[in-house]
Each structure stands twice: as C-alpha cells, then as structure tokens.
Steps between C-alpha positions, in 0.01 A plus 500: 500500500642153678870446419648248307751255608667264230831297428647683228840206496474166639759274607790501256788305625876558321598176354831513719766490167617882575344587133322836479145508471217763467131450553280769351139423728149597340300760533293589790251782496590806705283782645509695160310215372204513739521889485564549848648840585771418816756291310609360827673119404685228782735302354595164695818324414572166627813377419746167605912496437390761156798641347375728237307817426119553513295808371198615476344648181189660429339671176227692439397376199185273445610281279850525562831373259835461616620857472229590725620384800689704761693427844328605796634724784440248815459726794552512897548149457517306863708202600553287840861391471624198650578709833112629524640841370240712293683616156294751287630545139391635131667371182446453154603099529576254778852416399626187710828412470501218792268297541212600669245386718195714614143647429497867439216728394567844305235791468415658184256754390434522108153463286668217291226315263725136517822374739726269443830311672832491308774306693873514256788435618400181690728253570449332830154433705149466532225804475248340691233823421479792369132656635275834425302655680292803414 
C-alpha cells in the first residue's frame, strides 16, 4: 500500500502579547483507519522562535468524542542541532521552554484509526508545520 504524506498543522503564528494559547488541530486518518497492519507513523515538526508544548494524540475510535483521544508515545525521535549533532529522543510531549527553532521528525508505531496535533502552553512563535507520514 503507497504511504500517505499530509500536513496535519499549518502555519500558526503566536500573536506576540505573551498570552497562552492552545490549538487543538483536526483529525487526520492514521494506519488503523486504512487497516494496515505495521503502525509505523513519521511525525515532522517545523517550528520558528515556539515557546510552548506540542503533542501528539491518537484514538482508536471511528467516530471519536473528546474523551477518546490519547497522547502518543513519540519514539527514537531524530534532531540536527544547530552544531550538526544527531540527538535521538522519545517523549510523551515536546516541552519548549526557549524558544525554538528547528525541524524534527519522531517515529511512532501504533494502529491509530485518527491523529491529531495539540500545542498548550504556547506563548511565543510560529509552528510553521506539523506533517504525517504513514
């Protein structure tokens, strides 16, 4: 089966007053949802100055309501820093607590039926993308 590749959150920019904001993104369908058996997700976070937190959930339901939803476990996630360093990490949410500039992609394996971006927290920046693949 070909993959799919989709922007799950476009750009959102802060609007620079130091209020807190949240953005809760829509759903996107996940490989539960086409029935596929491997689970294997990329996540691809593109981010400007962000000060905030971003997760990932997921559900399993079809036709989900709120108390369906879940956090996802992002996995052997892999970063370039500044220096050219490779940084591998796995975390419930990317908590940023100075500003931060970069594109990072996360690993996840799970047989979720819809996906969705939750940023809290946010009070500084610009997510420029938040992308799928699977």
């Amino acid at each position: 089966m070909p993959s799919n590749s989709e922007t799950i959150l476009t750009v959102n920019t802060h609007p620079g007053d130091s209020t807190i904001e949240s953005i809760t993104g829509d759903k996107f369908k996940g490989d539960g949802y086409y029935g596929r058996s491997d689970g294997l997700h990329t996540l691809q976070v593109d981010l400007n100055g962000f000060l905030g937190n971003i997760e990932l959930q997921g559900t399993l339901a079809i036709d989900p309501t709120t108390e369906d939803w879940f956090t996802v476990r992002l996995g052997s996630g892999q970063t370039i820093d500044t220096t050219g360093k490779l940084v591998s990490a796995s975390t419930n949410k990317l908590e940023y607590t100075s500003n931060e500039t970069s594109s990072k992609t996360y690993n996840f394996t799970g047989n979720y039926v819809w996906v969705r971006a939750y940023v809290s927290n946010w009070t500084d920046g610009t997510v420029n993308s938040i992308r799928l693949n699977h």
